[in-house]
C-alpha positions as CSV (number, residue, x, y, z in Angstrom):
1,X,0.0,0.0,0.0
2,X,1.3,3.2,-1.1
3,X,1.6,5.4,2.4
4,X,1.2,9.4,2.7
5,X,4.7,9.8,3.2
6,X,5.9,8.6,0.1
7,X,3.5,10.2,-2.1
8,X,4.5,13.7,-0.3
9,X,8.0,12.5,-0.9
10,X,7.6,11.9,-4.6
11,X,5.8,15.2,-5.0
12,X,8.3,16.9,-3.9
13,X,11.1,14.9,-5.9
14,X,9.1,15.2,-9.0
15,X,8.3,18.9,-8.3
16,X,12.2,20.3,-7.5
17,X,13.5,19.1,-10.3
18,X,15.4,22.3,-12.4
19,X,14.8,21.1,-15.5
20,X,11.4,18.6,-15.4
21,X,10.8,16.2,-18.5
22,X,7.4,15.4,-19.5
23,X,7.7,11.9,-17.9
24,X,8.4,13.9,-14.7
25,X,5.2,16.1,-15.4
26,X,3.0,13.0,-15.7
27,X,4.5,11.1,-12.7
28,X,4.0,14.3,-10.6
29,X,0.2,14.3,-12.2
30,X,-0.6,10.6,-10.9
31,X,1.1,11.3,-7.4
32,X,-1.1,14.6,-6.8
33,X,-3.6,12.4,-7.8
34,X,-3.7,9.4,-5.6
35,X,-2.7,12.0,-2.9
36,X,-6.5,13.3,-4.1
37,X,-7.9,10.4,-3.7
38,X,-6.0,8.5,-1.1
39,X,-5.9,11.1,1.6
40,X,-8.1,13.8,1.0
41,X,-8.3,17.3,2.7
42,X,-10.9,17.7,5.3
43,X,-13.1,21.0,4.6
44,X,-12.6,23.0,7.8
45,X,-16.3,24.3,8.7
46,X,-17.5,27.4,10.6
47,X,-19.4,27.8,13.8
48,X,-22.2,28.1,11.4
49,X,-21.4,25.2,9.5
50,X,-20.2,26.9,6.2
51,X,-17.0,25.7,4.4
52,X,-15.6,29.5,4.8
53,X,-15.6,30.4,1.3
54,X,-17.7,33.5,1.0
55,X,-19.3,33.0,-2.6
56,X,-19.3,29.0,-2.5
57,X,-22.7,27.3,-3.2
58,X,-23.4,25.2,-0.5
59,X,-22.9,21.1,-0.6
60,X,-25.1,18.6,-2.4
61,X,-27.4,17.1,-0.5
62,X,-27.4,13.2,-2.1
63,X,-31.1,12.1,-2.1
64,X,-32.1,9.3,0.1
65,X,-32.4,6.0,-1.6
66,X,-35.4,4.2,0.0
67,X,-34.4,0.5,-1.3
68,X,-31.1,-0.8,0.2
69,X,-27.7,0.6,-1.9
70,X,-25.5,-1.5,-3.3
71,X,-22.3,-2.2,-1.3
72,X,-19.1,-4.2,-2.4
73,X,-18.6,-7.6,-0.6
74,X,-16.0,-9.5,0.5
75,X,-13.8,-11.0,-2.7
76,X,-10.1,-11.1,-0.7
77,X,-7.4,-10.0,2.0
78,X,-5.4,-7.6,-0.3
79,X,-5.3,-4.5,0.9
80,X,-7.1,-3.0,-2.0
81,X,-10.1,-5.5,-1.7
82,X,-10.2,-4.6,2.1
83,X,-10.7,-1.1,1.7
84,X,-13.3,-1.2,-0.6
85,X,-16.1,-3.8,1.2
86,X,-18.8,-2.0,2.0
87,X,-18.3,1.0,-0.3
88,X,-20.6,2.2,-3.1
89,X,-19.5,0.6,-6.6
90,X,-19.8,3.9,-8.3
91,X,-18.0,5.6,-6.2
92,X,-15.0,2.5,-6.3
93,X,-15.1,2.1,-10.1
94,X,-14.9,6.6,-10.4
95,X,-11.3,6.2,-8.6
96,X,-10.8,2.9,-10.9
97,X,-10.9,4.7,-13.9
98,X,-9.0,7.8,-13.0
99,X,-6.6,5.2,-12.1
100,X,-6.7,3.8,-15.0
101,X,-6.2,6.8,-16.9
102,X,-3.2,7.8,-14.9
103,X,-1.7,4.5,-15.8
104,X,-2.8,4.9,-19.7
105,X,0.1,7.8,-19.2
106,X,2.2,6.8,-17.5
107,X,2.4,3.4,-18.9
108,X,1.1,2.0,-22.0
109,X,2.1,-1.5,-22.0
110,X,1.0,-2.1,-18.2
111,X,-2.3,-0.3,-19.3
112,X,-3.1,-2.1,-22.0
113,X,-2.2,-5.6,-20.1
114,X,-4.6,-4.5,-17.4
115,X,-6.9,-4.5,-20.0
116,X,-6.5,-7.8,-21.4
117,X,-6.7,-9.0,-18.9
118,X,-10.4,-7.8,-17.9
119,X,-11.4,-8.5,-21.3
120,X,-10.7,-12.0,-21.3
């Protein structure tokens, strides 16, 4: 599993560098993502329960579902398969695919394997 510390630590590898390379663009891309998505930043909220920002509309309320949403079970010990029981698939498969993407960047071959793969 891929820990807050070394994400922070590659960020700040990939965005020192003098003289940055594409490759270096796209790796610092994927890290800021997974930092996004991984460990994201907590809104801090007023007394009155805005986020602060003066001209922000507030939240989204989502809608109640009456039937019984859709959760992920139980398919493993990894990690990754822990972490997501119990969450919404929607919400699992959105962070797949900007995954995915990242990967489609930053490496083709792997991507496309992944890919295979599935398809089979």
């Amino acid at each position: 599993m891929i820990d807050e510390k070394s994400i922070q630590e590659a960020i700040a590898y990939y965005g020192g560098k003098i003289d940055p390379r594409r490759d270096d663009a796209i790796a610092l891309a994927a890290c800021y993502i997974l930092q996004d998505h991984l460990y994201p930043v907590q809104t801090a909220r007023t007394v009155d329960g805005s986020t602060g920002y003066s001209y922000a509309p507030p939240p989204e309320e989502k809608p109640q579902a009456t039937a019984a949403p859709e959760v992920v079970g139980s398919y493993g010990t990894s990690d990754f398969l822990q972490a997501v029981v119990g969450k919404d698939p929607a919400e699992v498969w959105a962070v797949m695919d900007e995954l995915m993407d990242t990967l489609m960047m930053v490496n083709v071959r792997l991507y496309n394997s992944v890919l295979r793969k599935i398809q089979s």
